[in-house]
N, C-alpha and C positions, 0 to 999 in steps of 0.2 A: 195185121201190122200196127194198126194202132191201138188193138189192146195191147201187145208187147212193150209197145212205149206210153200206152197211160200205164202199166205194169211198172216200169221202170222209176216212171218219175214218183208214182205214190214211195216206191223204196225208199227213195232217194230222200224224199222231205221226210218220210220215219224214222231214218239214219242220224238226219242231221238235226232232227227235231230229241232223240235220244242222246246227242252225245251234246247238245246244249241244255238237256235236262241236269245230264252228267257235268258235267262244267260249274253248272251255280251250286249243283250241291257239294262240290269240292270244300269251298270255301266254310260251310258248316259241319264238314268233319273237323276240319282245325282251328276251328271256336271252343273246342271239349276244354271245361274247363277243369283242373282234375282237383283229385281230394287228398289232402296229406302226402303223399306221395309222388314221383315221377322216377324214371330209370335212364339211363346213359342213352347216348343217341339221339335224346331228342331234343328240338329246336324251336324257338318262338321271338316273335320281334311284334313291340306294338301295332303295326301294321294290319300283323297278322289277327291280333286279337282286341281291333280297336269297337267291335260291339261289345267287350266285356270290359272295354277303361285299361286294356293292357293286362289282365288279369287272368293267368292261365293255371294258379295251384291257391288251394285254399287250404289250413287246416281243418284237423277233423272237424270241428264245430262250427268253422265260417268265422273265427272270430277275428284270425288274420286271413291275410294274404297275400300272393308274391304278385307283384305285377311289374311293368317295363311302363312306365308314365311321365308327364311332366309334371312338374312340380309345385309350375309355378301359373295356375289357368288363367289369369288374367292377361298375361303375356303371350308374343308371337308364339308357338309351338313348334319353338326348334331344337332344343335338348331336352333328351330325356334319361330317365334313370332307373334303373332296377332298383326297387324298394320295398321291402317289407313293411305294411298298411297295418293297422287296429281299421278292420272295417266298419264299424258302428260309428267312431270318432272321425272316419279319415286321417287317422295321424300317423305318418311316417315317422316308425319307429328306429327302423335301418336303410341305410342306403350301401350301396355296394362302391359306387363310382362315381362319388359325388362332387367329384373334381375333375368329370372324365367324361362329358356328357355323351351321347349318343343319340344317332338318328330315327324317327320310328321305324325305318327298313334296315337298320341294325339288328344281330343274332347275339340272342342268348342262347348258348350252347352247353350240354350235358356231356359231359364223355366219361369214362371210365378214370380219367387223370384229374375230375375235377368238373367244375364250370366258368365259363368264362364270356365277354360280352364281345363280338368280334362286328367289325367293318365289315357290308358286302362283299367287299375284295377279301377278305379273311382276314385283313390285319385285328391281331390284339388290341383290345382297350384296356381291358381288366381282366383277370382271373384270381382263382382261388393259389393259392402257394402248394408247391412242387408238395409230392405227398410222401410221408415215409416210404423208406426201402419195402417194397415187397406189400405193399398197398394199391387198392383200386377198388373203385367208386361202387357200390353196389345201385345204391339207390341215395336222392334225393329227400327230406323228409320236413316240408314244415309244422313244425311242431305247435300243440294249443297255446302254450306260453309266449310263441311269438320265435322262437328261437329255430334260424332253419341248419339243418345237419347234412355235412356228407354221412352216409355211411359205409363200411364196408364190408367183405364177405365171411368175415368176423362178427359181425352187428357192434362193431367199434365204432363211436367218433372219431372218425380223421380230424373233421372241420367241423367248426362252428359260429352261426354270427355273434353267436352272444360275446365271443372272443374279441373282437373287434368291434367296438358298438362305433356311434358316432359321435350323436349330439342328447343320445337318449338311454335311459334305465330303465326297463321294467321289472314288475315283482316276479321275485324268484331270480332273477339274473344275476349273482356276484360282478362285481369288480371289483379288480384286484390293483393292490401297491403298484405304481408304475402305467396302470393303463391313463390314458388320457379320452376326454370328453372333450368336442371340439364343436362352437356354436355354428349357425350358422350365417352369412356373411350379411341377409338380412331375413323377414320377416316369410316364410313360405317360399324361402331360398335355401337347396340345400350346400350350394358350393361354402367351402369353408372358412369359417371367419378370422376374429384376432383373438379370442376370450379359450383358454381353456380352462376344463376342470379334474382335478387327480387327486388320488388318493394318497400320502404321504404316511412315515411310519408311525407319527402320532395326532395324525388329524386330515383334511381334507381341504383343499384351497383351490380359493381360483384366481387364475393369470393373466395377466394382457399381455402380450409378446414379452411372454417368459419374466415376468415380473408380480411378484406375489399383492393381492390387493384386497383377498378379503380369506380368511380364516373360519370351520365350522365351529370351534371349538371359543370364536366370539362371541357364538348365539346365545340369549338366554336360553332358549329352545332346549339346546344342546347340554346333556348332561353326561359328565365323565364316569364311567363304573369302578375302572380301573385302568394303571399307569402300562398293559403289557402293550407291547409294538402292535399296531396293524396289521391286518394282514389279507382284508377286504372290503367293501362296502355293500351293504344288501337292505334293499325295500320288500317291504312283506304288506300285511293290510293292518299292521299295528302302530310300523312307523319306518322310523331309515335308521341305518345301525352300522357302526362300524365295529367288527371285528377280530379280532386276533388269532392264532391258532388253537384249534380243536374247538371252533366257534363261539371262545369266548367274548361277551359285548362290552368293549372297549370303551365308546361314547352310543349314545342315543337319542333319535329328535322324536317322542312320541307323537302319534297323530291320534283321529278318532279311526276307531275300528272300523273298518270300512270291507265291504265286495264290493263297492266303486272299480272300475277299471282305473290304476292309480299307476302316477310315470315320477321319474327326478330327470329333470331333463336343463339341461346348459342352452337357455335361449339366446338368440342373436343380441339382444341388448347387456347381453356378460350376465345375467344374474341365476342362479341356481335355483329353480323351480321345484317342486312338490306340490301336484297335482291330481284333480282323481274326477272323471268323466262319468256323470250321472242323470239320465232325463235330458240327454242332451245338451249335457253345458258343463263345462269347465268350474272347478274349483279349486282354488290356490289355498293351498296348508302350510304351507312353509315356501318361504324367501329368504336368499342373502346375495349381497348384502340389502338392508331395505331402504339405506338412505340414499336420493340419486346420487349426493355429490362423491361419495365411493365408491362410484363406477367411474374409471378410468378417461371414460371418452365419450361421458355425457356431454359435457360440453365440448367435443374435438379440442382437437389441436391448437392446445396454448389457451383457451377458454380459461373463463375462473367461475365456477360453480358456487353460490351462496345460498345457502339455504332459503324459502321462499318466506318463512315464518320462525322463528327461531325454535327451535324444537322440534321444527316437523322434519320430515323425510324428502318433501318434494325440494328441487332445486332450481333455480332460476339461470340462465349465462349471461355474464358481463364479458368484458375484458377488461384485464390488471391494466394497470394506471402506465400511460404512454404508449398501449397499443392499438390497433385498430382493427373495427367489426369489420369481417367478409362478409360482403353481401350474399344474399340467400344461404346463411351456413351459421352457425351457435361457435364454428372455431374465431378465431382470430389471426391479425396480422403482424408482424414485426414494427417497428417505427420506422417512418421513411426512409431515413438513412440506411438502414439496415437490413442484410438478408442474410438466411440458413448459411453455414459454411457447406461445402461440398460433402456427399457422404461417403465414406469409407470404400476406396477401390475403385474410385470416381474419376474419368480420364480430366475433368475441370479439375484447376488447380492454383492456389492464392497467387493472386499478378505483385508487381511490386507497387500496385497504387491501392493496392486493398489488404488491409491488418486482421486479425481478430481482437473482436472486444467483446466485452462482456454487459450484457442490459437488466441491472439490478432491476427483481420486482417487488416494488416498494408497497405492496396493499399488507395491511395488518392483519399479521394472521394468517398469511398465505403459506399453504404448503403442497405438499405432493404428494401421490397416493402410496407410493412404493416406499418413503422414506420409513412407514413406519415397521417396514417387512423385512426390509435390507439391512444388511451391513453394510457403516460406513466404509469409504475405501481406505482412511488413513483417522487418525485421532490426535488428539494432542497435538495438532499444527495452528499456523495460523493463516489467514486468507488467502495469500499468496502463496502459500503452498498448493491450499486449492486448486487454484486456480491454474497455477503453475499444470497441475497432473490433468485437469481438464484441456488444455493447450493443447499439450503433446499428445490427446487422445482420441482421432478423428471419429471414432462411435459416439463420443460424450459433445450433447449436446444441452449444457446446462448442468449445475452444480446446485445444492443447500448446504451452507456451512451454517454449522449449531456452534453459538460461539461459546456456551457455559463448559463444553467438551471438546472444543478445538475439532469437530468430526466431520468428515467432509463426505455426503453423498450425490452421486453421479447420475443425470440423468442420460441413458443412453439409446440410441437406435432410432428411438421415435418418442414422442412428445404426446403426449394426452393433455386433460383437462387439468387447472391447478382445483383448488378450493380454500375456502376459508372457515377456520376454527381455533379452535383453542392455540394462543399463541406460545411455540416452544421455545423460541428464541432462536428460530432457521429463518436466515436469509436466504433469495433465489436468485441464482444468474442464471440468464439465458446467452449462449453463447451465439454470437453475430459476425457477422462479416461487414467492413463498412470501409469505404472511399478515406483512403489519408484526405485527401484533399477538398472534402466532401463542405460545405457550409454547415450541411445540417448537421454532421456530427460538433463543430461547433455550438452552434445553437442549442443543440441538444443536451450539451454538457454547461448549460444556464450561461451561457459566453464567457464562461470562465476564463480569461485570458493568463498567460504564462509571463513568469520572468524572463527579463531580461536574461538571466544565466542559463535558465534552462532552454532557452530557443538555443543558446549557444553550447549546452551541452547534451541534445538532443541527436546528432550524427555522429557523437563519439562513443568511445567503447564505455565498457564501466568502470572503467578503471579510469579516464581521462575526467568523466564523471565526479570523483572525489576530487581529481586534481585540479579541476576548474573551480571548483568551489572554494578550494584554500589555500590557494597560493600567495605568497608573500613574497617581500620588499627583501630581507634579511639574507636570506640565503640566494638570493639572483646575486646583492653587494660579496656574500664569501662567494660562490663560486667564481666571480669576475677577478678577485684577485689570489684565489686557491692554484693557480699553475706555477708562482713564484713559490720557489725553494729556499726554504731559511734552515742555517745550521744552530740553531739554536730554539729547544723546543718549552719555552715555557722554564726556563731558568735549568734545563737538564741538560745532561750530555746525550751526543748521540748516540747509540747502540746500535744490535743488531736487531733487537726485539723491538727496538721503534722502528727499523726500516721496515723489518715486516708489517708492524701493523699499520706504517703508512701506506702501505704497497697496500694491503688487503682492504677490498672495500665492500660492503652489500651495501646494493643498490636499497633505499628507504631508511634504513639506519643515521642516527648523527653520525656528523662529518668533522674529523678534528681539524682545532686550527691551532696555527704557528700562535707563538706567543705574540710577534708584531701584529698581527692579526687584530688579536684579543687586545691589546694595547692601543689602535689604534679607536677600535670601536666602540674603546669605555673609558676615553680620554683620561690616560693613562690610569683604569681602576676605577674614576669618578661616578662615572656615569652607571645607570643599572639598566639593563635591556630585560625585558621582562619585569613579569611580576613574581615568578616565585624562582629563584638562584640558589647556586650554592657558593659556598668559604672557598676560596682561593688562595693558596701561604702565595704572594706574589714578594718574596724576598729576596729574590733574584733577579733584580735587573727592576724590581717596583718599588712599588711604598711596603715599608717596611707592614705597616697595617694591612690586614685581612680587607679585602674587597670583595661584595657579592655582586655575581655576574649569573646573566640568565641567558643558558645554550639554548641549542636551537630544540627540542623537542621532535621525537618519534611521532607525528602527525595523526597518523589514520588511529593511533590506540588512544588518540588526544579528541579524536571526532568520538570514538567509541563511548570513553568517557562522559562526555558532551552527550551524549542521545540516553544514556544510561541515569545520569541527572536531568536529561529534558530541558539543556542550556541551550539551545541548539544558535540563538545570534549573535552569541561568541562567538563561533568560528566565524561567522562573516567577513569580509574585508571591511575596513572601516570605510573602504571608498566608497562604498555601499549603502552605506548609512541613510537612510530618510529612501531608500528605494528598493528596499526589500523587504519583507514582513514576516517575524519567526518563525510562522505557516508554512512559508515557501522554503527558509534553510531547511525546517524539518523535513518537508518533502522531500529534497535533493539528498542530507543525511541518510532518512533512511532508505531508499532508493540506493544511494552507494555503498552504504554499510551491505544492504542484502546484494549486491554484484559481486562482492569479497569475501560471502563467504566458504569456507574451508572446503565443504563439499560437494562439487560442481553441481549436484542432481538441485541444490538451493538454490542456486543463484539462476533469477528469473531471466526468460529471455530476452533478446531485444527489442522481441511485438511487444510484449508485457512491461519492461519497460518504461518503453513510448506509451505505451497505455497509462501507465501509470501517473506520468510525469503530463500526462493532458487531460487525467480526470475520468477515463474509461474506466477504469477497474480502482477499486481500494487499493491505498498503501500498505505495502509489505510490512512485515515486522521482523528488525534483524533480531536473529536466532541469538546472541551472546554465546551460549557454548561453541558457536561454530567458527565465533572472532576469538576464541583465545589465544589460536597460531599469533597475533597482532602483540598480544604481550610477550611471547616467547623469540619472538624476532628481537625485539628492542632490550632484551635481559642479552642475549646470543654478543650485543654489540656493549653491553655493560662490564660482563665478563670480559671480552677480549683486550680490552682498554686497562685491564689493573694488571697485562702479562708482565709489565714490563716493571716490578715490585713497586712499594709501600710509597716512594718518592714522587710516582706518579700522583696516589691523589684522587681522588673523585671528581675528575674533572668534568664528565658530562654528565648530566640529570637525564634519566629515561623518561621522566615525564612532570614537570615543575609543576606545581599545583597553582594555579591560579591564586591563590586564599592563602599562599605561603607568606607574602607581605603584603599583606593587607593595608596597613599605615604608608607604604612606600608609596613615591610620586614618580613616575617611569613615564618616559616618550613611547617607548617600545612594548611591545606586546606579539599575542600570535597574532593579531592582523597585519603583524610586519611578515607573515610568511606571504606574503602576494607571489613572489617568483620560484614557486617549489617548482620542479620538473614534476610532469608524469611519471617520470619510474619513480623519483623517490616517494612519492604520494603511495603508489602501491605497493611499495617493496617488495621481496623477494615471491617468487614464484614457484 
């Protein structure tokens, strides 16, 4: 009996001592790490292959390989990435999901439709794209070149990564017109950054969110062969070569002849590398751009990049004049007053105690990196157009107007570094959000303080605008006594063609008056109102002499006038006198001249405005082509006045010249227009 059960029990530890043998060696059958090749069906997750770094397929010569790793070893290790390695260098050459991180007990899967990186649970992370009709996967294939293959039961190419690179080129790999290179977001970080790089049909560029900022075809490096379209990009161990079809070479960066293992690779600080790994160390052969300050976001957001030495390449950050350093950061801040308007789509939205304005940046020489890559948005305008189109356009955050070409370009979406150089004669605005009622927007605009007129024509429209500005004494005395009816007009009989055109009136137009009228106001003929009149036969019921009398004038083509000779404290009220400065009529002028004109997309808004008329933004400049309606209104009321034939008379002046009597000594003038109405100041509509 108890050999039976020592019998038993020796089994029993043999059993359990074999299948714990079996057990540990589990784990180094699925350590295999394979060669060039693998087949559908099979499975692996870093976990599983963490004595090998994640590393389960090599090519034939070991010189890449596939692994499931993290990226980034100084940090927690909690995402990782399928990536194709240069194992001498360690340099991830491709990454599969690099926006898509996964766990080390995450599956990388083979199947006959592909591979793909899945959740424990099976959910999808990434895979390869659906494959042609009547395809399927034979085998897996990392190739010596670095380049990994589906293939299929054809020995076709389905897939490949060289199709889809990321941040990196290696020799022998094409790419082609339309692919994109994407940095990454920092330093031995593969998630994806803001800098891309693409091949275009006659050269090669790189961008910062979608915004062109440095060109190959800048380089001296860079030599052009011939003018045919692109049609690739390729590194060889000679140099980087662009192009065209049946491989003709379009531009060329030669290098030195090299078997260096050599990469072009888009690193995270935006710049276009050419590289070549020898005795364990990196050497750069080519760079662009090489000066910092033409990297977009050297100095972040709103920075101003100056070179550190004049001539050199390195860069220093300031900030432009009125803004303020972020601590621990090279960007900058707004002025106090002032913050970002909301961005495009944004449930925030302007209150009615906050405007937009605009924060000229005043350093000499300042510009922006895209200005010189872009097309302006409009040409030939002036400031306020500008700015006008920046207003209305909640992506545009900041404008440069080039004033030798009236050309206006738009900074939009996001804001980088500015820099200083060669001055083109581009001004910057950065577009702000700020407190109406703010002190410091005050203070900020050097305590510019406002006229009296224009606090008062500050809540009106623009059209009330002109009319506050020039109203007169003259025309309040005829309309007060314009409702008496007199049968006798200026020595003529009545007609029909006078009732009409008494009856008919446009609002703006002069206004006829009775002969007592006229009689009364120029003690009988004596007197002159105005300075420049015309001949009156007053034989009828006057002196038998010619008397010159000065009508009321068509106003707003009378302001035009005025802004167009640059008289601007003529129009003034004389009430006014000793308490306004031709600076401020000008400003009101043209301020109301651009509210008038002809077509609406011109005439500035009411933010803009108010901006203007307190020193935010520059003064508009009225269009004149767009005031001509203003002479064709006041001819409409010249014409209608001789219907009534020859006997009539030139009685009303469309517009008396000032300088018409000169020698003359008059009371009157147009600062007798003190009581114009609104409508007639704007006339017809």
């Amino acid at each position: 009996m108890d050999s039976k059960l020592l019998f038993s029990f020796t089994t029993t530890t043999l059993l359990i001592f074999f299948f714990h043998v079996l057990y540990l060696s589990l784990p180094s059958l699925s350590l295999r790490v394979y060669s060039e090749f693998v087949y559908p069906n099979f499975t692996a997750s870093n976990l599983q292959y963490v004595s090998n770094s994640g590393s389960f397929l090599t090519s034939r010569f070991t010189t890449f390989k596939a692994a499931i790793i993290h990226s980034y070893p100084s940090e927690q290790v909690t995402n990782f990435y399928f990536c194709i390695i240069h194992v001498e260098s360690n340099l991830i050459i491709w990454s599969a999901n690099r926006d898509a991180p996964i766990s080390n007990s995450d599956i990388f899967s083979l199947t006959t439709n592909g591979f793909s990186l899945l959740r424990e649970n099976g959910q999808r992370i990434w895979s390869t794209p659906l494959l042609p009709f009547n395809s399927s996967v034979r085998v897996l294939q990392l190739q010596e070149s670095g380049n990994l293959v589906l293939i299929d039961n054809f020995n076709r190419t389905i897939w490949q990564s060289f199709d889809h690179p990321t941040d990196t080129i290696v020799v022998g790999q094409r790419f082609p017109v339309g692919t994109l290179l994407f940095s990454g977001l920092q330093n031995n970080v593969t998630t994806t950054g803001d800098y891309s790089f693409m091949v275009i049909d006659h050269d090669a560029v790189l961008q910062w969110n979608n915004a062109t900022y440095w060109k190959l075809s800048m380089e001296p490096l860079a030599f052009i062969d011939t003018n045919s379209p692109v049609a690739y990009l390729m590194l060889n161990r000679t140099g980087l070569y662009l192009c065209g079809n049946s491989d003709v070479v379009v531009f060329q960066v030669l290098l030195n002849n090299s078997t260096a293992f050599r990469i072009a690779q888009l690193d995270y600080d935006g710049r276009f590398r050419v590289k070549s790994f020898f005795n364990n160390k990196w050497t750069q052969e080519f760079v662009g751009p090489q000066n910092d300050c033409r990297v977009p976001d050297f100095c972040e957001g709103y920075g101003l990049c100056t070179e550190a030495v004049a001539g050199s390449n390195s860069g220093t950050c300031t900030c432009p004049s009125g803004f303020r350093t972020k601590t621990g950061s090279r960007s900058c801040l707004l002025p106090n007053a002032a913050s970002l308007p909301p961005a495009c789509g944004s449930e925030t939205s302007l209150s009615s105690s906050t405007m937009v304005t605009f924060e000229e940046l005043n350093t000499t020489g300042i510009d922006y990196f895209s200005n010189d890559f872009s097309k302006p948005i409009i040409n030939g305008q002036d400031l306020l157009a500008c700015t006008n189109v920046c207003s209305k356009n909640c992506s545009c955050l900041g404008y440069f107007y080039e004033q030798s070409t009236g050309s206006c370009f738009l900074l939009n979406y996001k804001l980088g570094s500015f820099f200083t150089g060669e001055d083109k004669g581009r001004k910057g605005y950065i577009k702000t959000i700020v407190s109406v009622n703010s002190k410091d927007v005050v203070q900020h605009k050097k305590d510019k303080t406002l006229p009296i007129v224009a606090l008062v024509l500050i809540p009106t429209t623009a059209v009330s605008l002109l009319a506050t500005l020039t109203v007169a004494g003259f025309f309040a005395w005829r309309k007060s006594r314009s409702s008496k009816t007199k049968e006798v007009k200026l020595g003529r009989p009545t007609s029909s063609n006078s009732v009409e055109i008494d009856a008919f009136s446009i609002p703006g137009l002069p206004v006829r008056f009775d002969y007592e009228e006229l009689d009364k106001a120029t003690n009988n003929f004596r007197n002159k109102i105005g300075s420049g009149g015309i001949e009156i036969d007053s034989r009828n019921g006057g002196d038998s002499s010619s008397s010159t009398v000065s009508l009321p004038v068509y106003f707003p083509l009378y302001a035009l006038e005025m802004h167009e000779e640059g008289r601007y404290k003529e129009l003034a009220d004389p009430k006014l006198e000793g308490r306004v400065t031709n600076e401020e009529v000008e400003m009101l002028v043209r301020v109301a001249l651009c509210c008038v004109h002809e077509d609406p997309s011109l005439r500035p808004s009411m933010v803009n405005v108010v901006s203007m008329l307190e020193g935010g933004i520059p003064l508009g400049t009225p269009r004149v082509e767009g005031l001509n309606f203003l002479r064709f209104y006041g001819r409409r009321f010249a014409e209608a006045s001789n219907i009534e034939g020859s006997n009539v008379g030139n009685v009303f002046a469309l517009f008396p010249q000032a300088t018409a009597l000169s020698g003359s000594t008059t009371t009157g003038s147009y600062g007798s227009l003190s009581y114009m109405s609104s409508q007639q100041i704007s006339g017809p509509r």
